[in-house]
C-alpha positions as CSV (number, residue, x, y, z in Angstrom):
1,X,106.8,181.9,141.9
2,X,107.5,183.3,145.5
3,X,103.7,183.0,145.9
4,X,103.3,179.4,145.4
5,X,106.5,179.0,147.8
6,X,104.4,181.1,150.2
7,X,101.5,179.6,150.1
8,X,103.0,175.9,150.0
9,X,104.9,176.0,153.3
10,X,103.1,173.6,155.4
11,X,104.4,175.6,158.7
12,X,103.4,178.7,158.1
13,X,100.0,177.6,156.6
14,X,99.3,175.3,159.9
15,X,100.0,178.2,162.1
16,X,97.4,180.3,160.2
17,X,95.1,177.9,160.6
18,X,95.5,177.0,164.1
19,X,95.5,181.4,165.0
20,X,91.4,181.2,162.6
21,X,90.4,178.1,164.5
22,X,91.1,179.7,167.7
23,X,89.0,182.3,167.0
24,X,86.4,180.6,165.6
25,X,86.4,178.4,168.4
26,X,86.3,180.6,170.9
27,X,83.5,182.2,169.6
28,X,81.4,179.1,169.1
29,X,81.9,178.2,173.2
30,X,80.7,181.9,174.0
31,X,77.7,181.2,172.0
32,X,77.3,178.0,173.3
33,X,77.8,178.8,176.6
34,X,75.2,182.0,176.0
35,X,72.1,179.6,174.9
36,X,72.8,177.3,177.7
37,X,72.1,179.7,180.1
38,X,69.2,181.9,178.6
39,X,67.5,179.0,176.1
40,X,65.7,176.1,177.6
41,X,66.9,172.7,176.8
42,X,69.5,173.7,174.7
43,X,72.2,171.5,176.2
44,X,70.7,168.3,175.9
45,X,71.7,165.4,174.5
46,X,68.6,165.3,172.3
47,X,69.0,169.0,171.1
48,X,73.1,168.7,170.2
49,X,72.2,165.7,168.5
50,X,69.5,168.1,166.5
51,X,72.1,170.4,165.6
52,X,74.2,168.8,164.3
53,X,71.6,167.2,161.9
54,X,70.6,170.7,161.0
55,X,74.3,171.4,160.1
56,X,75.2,168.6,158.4
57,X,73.4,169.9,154.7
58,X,75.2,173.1,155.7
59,X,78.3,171.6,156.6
60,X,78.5,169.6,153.7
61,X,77.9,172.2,151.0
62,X,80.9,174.5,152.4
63,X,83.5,171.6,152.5
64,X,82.4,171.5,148.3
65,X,82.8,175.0,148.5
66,X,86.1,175.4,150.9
67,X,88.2,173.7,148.1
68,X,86.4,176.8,145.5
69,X,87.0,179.4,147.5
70,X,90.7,178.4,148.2
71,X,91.4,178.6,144.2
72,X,89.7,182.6,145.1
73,X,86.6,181.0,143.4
74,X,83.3,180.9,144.3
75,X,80.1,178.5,143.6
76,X,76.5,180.9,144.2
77,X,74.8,177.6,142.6
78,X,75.0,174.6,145.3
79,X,71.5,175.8,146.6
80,X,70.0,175.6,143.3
81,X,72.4,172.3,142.8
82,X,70.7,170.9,146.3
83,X,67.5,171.1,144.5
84,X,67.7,170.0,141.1
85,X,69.7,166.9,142.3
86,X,67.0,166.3,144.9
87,X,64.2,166.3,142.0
88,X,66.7,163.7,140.1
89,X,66.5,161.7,142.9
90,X,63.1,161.4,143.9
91,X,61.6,161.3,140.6
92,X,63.6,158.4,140.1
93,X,62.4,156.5,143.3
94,X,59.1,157.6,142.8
95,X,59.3,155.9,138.9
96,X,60.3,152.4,140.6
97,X,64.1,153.0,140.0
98,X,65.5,151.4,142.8
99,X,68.0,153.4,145.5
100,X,71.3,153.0,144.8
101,X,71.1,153.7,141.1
102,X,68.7,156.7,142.3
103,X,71.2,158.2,144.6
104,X,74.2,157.6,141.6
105,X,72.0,159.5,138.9
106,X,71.5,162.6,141.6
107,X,75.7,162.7,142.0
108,X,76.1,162.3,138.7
109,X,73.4,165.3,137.9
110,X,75.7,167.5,140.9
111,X,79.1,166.6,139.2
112,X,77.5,167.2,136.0
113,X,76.5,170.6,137.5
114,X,79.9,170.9,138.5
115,X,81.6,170.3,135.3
116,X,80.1,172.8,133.2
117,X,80.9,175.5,135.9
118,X,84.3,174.5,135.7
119,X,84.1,174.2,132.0
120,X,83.2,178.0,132.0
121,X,85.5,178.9,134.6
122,X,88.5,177.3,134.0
123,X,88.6,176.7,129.9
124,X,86.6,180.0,128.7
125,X,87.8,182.1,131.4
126,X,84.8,183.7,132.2
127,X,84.3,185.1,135.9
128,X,82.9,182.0,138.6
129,X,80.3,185.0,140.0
130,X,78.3,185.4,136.4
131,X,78.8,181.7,136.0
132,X,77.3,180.0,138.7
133,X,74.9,183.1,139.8
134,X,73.4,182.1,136.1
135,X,74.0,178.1,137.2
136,X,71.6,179.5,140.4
137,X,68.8,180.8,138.2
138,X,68.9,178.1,135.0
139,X,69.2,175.4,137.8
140,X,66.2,176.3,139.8
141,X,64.0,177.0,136.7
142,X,64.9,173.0,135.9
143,X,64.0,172.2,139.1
144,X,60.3,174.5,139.0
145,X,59.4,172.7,135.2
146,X,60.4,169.4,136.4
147,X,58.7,169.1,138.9
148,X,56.1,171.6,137.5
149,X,56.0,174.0,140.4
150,X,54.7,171.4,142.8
151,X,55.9,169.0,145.3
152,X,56.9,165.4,144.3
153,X,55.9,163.3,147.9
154,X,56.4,159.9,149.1
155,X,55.6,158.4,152.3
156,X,57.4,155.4,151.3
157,X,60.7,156.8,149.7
158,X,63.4,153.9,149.2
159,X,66.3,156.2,150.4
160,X,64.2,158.2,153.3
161,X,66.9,156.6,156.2
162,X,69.2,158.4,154.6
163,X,67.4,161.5,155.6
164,X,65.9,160.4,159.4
165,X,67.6,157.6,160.2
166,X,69.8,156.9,162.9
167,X,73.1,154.3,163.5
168,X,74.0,153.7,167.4
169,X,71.8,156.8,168.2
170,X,73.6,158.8,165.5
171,X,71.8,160.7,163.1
172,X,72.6,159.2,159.3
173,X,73.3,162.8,157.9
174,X,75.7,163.1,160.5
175,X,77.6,160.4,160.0
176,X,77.8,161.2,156.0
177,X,79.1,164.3,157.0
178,X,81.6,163.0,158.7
179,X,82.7,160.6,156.0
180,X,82.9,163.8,153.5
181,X,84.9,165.7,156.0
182,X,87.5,163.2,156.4
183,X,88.2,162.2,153.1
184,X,88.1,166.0,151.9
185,X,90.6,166.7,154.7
186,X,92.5,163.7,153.7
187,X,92.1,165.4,150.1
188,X,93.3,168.8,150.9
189,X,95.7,167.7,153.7
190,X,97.6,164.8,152.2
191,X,97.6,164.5,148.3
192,X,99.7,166.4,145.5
193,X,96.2,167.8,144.3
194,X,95.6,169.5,147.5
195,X,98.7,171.3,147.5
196,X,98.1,172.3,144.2
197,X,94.5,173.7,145.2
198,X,96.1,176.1,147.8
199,X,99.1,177.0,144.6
200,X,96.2,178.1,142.4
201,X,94.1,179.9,144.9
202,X,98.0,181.9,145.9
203,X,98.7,183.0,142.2
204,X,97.2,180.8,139.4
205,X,99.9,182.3,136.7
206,X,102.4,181.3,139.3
207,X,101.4,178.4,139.7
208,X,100.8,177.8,135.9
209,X,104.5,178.5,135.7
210,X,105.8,176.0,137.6
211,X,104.0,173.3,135.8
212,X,100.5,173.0,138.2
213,X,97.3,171.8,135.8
214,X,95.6,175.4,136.9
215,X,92.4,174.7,134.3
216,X,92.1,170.9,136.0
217,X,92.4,171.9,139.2
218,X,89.7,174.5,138.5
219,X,87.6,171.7,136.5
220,X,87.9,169.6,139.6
221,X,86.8,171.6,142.6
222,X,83.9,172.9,140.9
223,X,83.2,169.2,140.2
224,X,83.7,168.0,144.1
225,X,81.1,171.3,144.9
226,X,78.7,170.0,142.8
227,X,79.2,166.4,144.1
228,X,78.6,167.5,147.8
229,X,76.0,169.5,146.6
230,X,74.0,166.1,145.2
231,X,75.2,164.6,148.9
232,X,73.4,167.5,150.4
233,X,70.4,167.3,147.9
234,X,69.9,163.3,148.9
235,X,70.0,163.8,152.9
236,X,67.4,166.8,152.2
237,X,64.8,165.3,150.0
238,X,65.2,162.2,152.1
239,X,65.0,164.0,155.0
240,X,61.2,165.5,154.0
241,X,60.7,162.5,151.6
242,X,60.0,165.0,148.5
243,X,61.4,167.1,146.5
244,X,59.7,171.2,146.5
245,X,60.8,173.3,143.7
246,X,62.2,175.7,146.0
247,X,64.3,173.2,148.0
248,X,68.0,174.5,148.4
249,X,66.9,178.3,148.3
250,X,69.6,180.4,150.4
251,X,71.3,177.5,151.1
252,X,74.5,179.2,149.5
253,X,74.3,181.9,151.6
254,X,74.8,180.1,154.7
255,X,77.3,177.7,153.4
256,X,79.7,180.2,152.0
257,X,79.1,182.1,155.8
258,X,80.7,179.2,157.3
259,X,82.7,179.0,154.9
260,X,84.5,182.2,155.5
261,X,83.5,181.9,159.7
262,X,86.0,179.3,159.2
263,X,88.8,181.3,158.0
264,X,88.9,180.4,154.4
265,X,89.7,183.7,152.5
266,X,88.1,185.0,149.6
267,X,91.1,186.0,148.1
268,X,92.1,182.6,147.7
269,X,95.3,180.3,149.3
270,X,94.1,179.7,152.9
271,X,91.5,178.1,154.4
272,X,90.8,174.6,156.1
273,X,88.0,171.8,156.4
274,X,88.4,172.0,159.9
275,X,87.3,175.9,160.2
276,X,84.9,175.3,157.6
277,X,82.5,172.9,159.9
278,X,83.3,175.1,163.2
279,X,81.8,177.7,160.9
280,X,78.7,175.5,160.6
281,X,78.7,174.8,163.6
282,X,78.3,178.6,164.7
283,X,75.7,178.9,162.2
284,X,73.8,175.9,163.7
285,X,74.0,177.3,167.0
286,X,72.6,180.2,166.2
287,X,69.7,179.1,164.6
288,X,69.4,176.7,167.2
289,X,68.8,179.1,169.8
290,X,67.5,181.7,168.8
291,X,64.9,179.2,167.5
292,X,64.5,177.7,171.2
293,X,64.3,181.4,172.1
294,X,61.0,181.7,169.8
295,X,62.7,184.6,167.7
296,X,60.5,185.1,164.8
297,X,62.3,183.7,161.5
298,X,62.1,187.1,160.3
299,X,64.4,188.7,162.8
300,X,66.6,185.5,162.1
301,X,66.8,186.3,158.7
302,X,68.2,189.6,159.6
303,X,70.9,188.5,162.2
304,X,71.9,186.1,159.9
305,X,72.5,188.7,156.9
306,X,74.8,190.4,159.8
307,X,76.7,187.3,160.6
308,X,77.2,187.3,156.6
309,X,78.5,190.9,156.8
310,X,80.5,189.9,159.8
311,X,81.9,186.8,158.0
312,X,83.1,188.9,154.8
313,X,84.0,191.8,157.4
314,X,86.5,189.0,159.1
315,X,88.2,187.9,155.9
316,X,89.0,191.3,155.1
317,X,91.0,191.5,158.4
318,X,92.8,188.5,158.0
319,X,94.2,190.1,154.7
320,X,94.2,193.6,155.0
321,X,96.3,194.3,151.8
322,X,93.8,192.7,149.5
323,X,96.1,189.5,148.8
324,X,96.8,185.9,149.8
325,X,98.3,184.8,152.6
């Protein structure tokens, strides 16, 4: 019991949170600060407005993902979701279906997705790792026989704004990210359910104890992953207006980064929305530049795997004795 009481003091959570955003802050102004002096361009309206396009995929998958991790879950298959809700998508435009019931069957394929993770997670008990790192391989094999390891292509795709167009000179993907943000801070932040995500993630048996749904809670956030992970699969695919059999590949990797940039622990019971997109935003960055800096991909690959390192390295700080905070 003293762990949900821990864990559900609003104070003492806030002042957690406000100490990681700090830090994450500060280090996304250092970077920012560094590519605006050595990378052409790079602080330009055109080129933040380009970032934050790139992010918004990124972004999105680690707010799905920030609610996982806070129940000391963890989701390996939104990159693999990203691309077999894509394929359910454009197959479905490409077969006349029009838009809006195109873009409901791909979230309803991501919460689908979701639901059997959670259904393994939270009912058989089996560990969210083996689960959704199987959920990872099964998902892209759909993906490769469905689309029967080629690309599906349209020039004329009915949801391609979605992907390239723009409201009052804002990106489209940017301002969906936005709209998930909000209403999964509002989520988190401001409902009984959110409270109960941080309980679970603090002590599950705890939190069992005094009366929290711990197997619904469970079923649900893997549910909302796999919902922003059909978000993130729509902007994509409408974005390149197709769907490649590979689309989504690694994707987890650098959302569960920012994820944990953020200060989300991996122990479960902390962690915020708001951390979660400053760690996108440091990932953006740094793809960003070093991009504008013409650093081959394969070097990126490598100081990206160390920001990864860095990111787990950081959570480990935060709780040094191996628990929740």
């Amino acid at each position: 019991m003293g762990s949900i009481v821990l864990t559900d003091r609003p104070p003492l959570r806030r002042a957690k949170r406000v100490t990681d955003w700090l830090g994450v802050s500060g280090a996304l102004v250092v970077l920012v600060l560094l590519f605006a002096i050595v990378a052409p361009y790079f602080f330009t309206v055109e080129n933040v407005l380009d970032i934050a396009r790139q992010i918004a995929v990124t972004a999105i998958l680690g707010a799905g993902l920030t609610f996982v991790i806070v129940t000391a879950g963890i989701d390996l298959s939104v990159g693999s979701a990203v691309g077999v809700t894509a394929f359910t998508a454009v197959v479905l435009a490409l077969h006349g279906v029009p838009a809006p019931l195109a873009l409901l069957a791909a979230l309803a394929a991501g919460a689908i997705v979701g639901l059997v993770n959670g259904v393994l997670v939270a009912r058989l008990g089996l560990a969210p790792f083996i689960v959704t790192l199987a959920a990872l391989t099964y998902l892209r094999g759909i993906t490769y026989v469905g689309t029967n390891g080629t690309t599906l292509f349209s020039t004329e795709l009915s949801y391609a704004a979605l992907g390239s167009g723009t409201v009052a000179g804002v990106p489209i993907p940017v301002l969906i990210m936005a709209a998930v943000f909000a209403a999964g801070w509002y989520l988190l932040n401001r409902t009984v359910f959110g409270r109960w995500v941080y309980a679970v993630g603090g002590n599950a048996e705890a939190a069992r104890l005094a009366g929290i749904p711990v197997r619904r809670v469970l079923l649900a956030v893997y549910v909302l992953a796999g919902l922003c992970a059909a978000i993130g699969g729509i902007i994509t695919s409408a974005r390149l207006q197709s769907s490649v059999p590979d689309l989504g590949t690694g994707y987890e990797l650098s959302a569960i980064a920012a994820v944990v940039l953020g200060g989300t622990s991996l122990m479960g019971g902390r962690g915020s929305l708001v951390g979660t997109f400053l760690g996108a935003a440091i990932m953006g960055v740094l793809v960003n530049g070093m991009t504008l800096l013409n650093i081959s991909s394969f070097y990126q690959q490598i100081i990206q795997g160390a920001v990864i390192v860095v990111a787990v390295g950081l959570d480990r700080l935060r709780t040094p004795s191996g628990g929740t905070q």
